[in-house]
C-alpha positions, 0 to 999 in steps of 0.5 A: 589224106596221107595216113599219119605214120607218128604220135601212135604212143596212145594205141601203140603200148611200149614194148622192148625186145624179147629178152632171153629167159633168166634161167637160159642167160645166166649161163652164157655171155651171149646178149640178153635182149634179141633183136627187133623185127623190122616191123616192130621197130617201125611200131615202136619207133612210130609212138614218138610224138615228135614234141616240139622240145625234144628232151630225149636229145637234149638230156643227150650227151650228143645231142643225137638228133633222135626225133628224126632217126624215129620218124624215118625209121616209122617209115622205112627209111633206114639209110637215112636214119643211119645217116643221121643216126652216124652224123652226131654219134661215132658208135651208135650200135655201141651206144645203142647197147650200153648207155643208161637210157633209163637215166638219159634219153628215156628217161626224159621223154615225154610221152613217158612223163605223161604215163604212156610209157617211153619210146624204146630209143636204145632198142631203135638204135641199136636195130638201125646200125645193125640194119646198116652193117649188114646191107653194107651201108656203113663204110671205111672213112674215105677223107677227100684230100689227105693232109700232111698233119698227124695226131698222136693219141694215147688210149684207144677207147671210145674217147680216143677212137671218137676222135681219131674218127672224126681227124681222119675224115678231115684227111689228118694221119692219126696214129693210136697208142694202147698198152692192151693188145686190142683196142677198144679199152673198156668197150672191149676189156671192162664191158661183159660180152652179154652187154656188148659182144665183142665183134661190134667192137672189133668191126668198128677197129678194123673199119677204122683200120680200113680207113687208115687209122694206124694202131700201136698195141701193146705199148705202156707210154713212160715205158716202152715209149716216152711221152716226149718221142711222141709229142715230136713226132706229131703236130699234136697229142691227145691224151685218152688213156681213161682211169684204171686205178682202182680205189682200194678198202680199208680195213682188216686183212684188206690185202689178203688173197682172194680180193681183187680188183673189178676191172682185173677180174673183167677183163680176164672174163674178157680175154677168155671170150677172145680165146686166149689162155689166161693164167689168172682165170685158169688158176682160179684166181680170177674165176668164180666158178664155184665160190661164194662171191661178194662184189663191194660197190653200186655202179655199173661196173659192179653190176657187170661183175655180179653178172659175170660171176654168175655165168661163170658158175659161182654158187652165190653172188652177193652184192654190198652196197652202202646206201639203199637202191634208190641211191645206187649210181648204177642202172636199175635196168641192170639191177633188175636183169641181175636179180632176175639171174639169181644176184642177192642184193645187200642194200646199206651194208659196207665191209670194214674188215675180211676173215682170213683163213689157211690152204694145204696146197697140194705139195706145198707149205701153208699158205695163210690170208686166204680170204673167208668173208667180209665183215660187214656193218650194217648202215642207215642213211642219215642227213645229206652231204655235200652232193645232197644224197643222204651220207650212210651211218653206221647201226651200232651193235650190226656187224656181222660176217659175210662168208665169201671166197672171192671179193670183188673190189668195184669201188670206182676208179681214180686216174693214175699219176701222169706227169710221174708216170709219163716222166713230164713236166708241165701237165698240169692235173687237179686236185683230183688227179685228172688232166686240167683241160679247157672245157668243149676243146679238151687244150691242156697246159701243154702246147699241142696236147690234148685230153678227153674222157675219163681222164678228164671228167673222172670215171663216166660214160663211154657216150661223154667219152665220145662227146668229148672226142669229137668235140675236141677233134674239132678244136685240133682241127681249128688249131691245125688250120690256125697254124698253117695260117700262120706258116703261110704268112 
């Protein structure tokens, strides 16, 4: 009788990939976990006890066909787990990295609802793409016949790239639009490299350059180029651009120098790991070396500022948040690596004003509203509000005064003005400024235009973003074929 190769989770303990020392990775950006050993991942993969119902892939925004990648990868069948890992997940090495499993796959999987512990799903993930780039398994989009179409589209992160993915291989010219000077959007610019580093992400631009996809860099659309030029010059348009408007404090001296925004911050971080020289960072503007820094907000983007505050050298890092821990959006996986690296944690606390101070610069006059510190009050939770999460209450007689030489604001985003900023009529948003889109196919109110990701669903994950670009990459292609049916009559 053939040896049973799965369902091993009640001999087999879970067990996640090394992960460095904190006293080692607090001062590099270098990923934090080391990669799994091919008998290791076929261990790890073989607890999956392959139930019927698989809540892993259901409670996936792809639906990625997880059971099946396991089982090959138990039996040492990685091309094939690559195919299929590929099949429903545009960047899997990516996901594999960055997505909150702990809240998504792993968090539902059964094994782990029975007190066995989760199947490590993203560790497995991320070591088959990895296997595949380096046998060579992974190639550039080769489409069978090319197609005469083409599909302009305004953003390169993963949305926009998910989809021009999936038009090339039906053969259709897609060119992408991006204000950065790389695309990737966040996954290269918002992400610190000790989640992502940034050769996986740039492998997977030039894959897609290598299998025709044409990049325009360095373009401001409403700007350096309008909306309407491009929407003449493709047979359709998607809309990718993400959401990068930073919401903004309150409160006394909230505009003095020294508070900046999250995604400023990271993405100067950022640039300087490509190599370039950047004003801001070298100045010390957007540097932490140093400095006592508190970082307002508890998502995930605060967390990647708390962390890269302390690779940069900041002699404190605090982080305010205005509910406890257990209602935090952000991942506790990334909470506990941050405290481990020397974060401190300032549950129920919310800022409500900042101390200024004044500078000597050297050969200068005063310079005033420097900033000093937050003032901070302290918070209770209190009934729960519309969304059932128990609303904050101020602790009257709390307050009091954080010192701090940098402020990071990681409040969330918001989506920037479109229809104003592109100078178009007809784009219809909601009341919450994001682009009115059908839901699955991403169709606007706009003929021909389409949208996908933040922009839509508001700030979110990069695995949403991808789902949403694949999905409506179909529904182009439908609406491609529907027209070409209707020329032909």
């Amino acid at each position: 009788m053939a040896k049973q190769p799965m369902l091993k989770f009640v001999t087999v303990d879970r067990d996640m990939p090394e992960k460095r020392d904190a006293s080692v990775r607090a001062h590099d950006f270098d990923e934090i976990y080391s990669e799994f050993a091919a008998a290791k991942a076929e261990e790890q993969a073989s607890r999956c006890s392959q139930c019927g119902v698989p809540y892993c892939q259901s409670h996936c925004p792809l639906h990625n066909n997880i059971p099946d990648w396991l089982r090959l990868t138990a039996t040492n069948r990685l091309e094939e787990a690559y195919a299929i890992s590929q099949a429903t997940n545009t960047f899997p090495e990516i996901c594999g990295r960055i997505c909150p499993q702990d809240r998504l796959c792993e968090g539902n999987c059964v094994i782990e609802q029975s007190g066995h512990g989760t199947v490590t799903i993203g560790a497995v993930e991320k070591y088959i793409t990895d296997t595949a780039w380096e046998k060579g398994w992974v190639k550039p989009v080769m489409p069978d016949v090319e197609r005469e179409e083409s599909v302009g589209i305004i953003g390169a992160g993963p949305g926009g790239l998910a989809a021009a993915d999936m038009l090339r291989q039906a053969g259709v010219q897609v060119t992408v639009y991006d204000r950065y000077d790389r695309a990737g959007g966040l996954m290269t610019y918002g992400i610190p490299s000790f989640k992502l580093e940034k050769d996986i992400v740039m492998r997977r631009i030039e894959q897609l350059e290598q299998g025709g996809v044409e990049f325009v860099l360095n373009c401001n659309v409403g700007e350096d180029l309008s909306f309407d030029a491009i929407r003449g010059k493709h047979d359709a348009v998607l809309i990718a651009t993400g959401v990068y408007k930073t919401r903004e404090l309150s409160g006394e001296n909230a505009g003095a120098e020294g508070i900046v925004r999250a995604i400023d911050y990271l993405t100067a971080s950022n640039k300087v790991s490509f190599g370039d020289d950047v004003e801001e960072f070298t100045s010390g503007e957007l540097n932490a070396a140093g400095k006592k820094v508190v970082v307002i907000g508890g998502g995930d983007t605060a967390m990647d500022c708390v962390r890269t505050a302390i690779r940069q050298g900041a002699e404190s890092v605090k982080c305010l948040y205005r509910r406890d821990r257990a209602n935090m959006p952000g991942s506790q996986r990334e909470v506990a690596n941050a405290e481990e690296e020397g974060v401190e944690f300032v549950w129920l606390s919310a800022p409500v004003g900042f101390t200024t101070g004044v500078i000597e610069p050297e050969g200068a006059g005063a310079a005033a509203g420097i900033v000093k510190g937050a003032m901070v009050q302290r918070m209770r939770l209190g009934a729960p509000d519309t969304s059932g999460r128990q609303s904050p209450e101020v602790i009257d007689g709390s307050d009091y005064t954080e010192h701090a030489d940098l402020v990071i604001k990681a409040l969330g985003f918001e989506p920037e003005d479109l229809p104003k900023l592109w100078n178009t009529d007809g784009l219809d948003v909601t009341r919450w400024g994001t682009v009115r889109a059908e839901f699955g196919s991403g169709r606007t109110s706009l003929d021909r235009v389409y949208a996908v990701g933040d922009i839509v669903r508001g700030a979110s994950l990069v695995v949403w973003a991808i789902r949403d670009g694949r999905d409506c990459a179909a529904a182009i292609l439908e609406d491609l074929e529907t027209a070409d049916a209707i020329a032909a009559e």
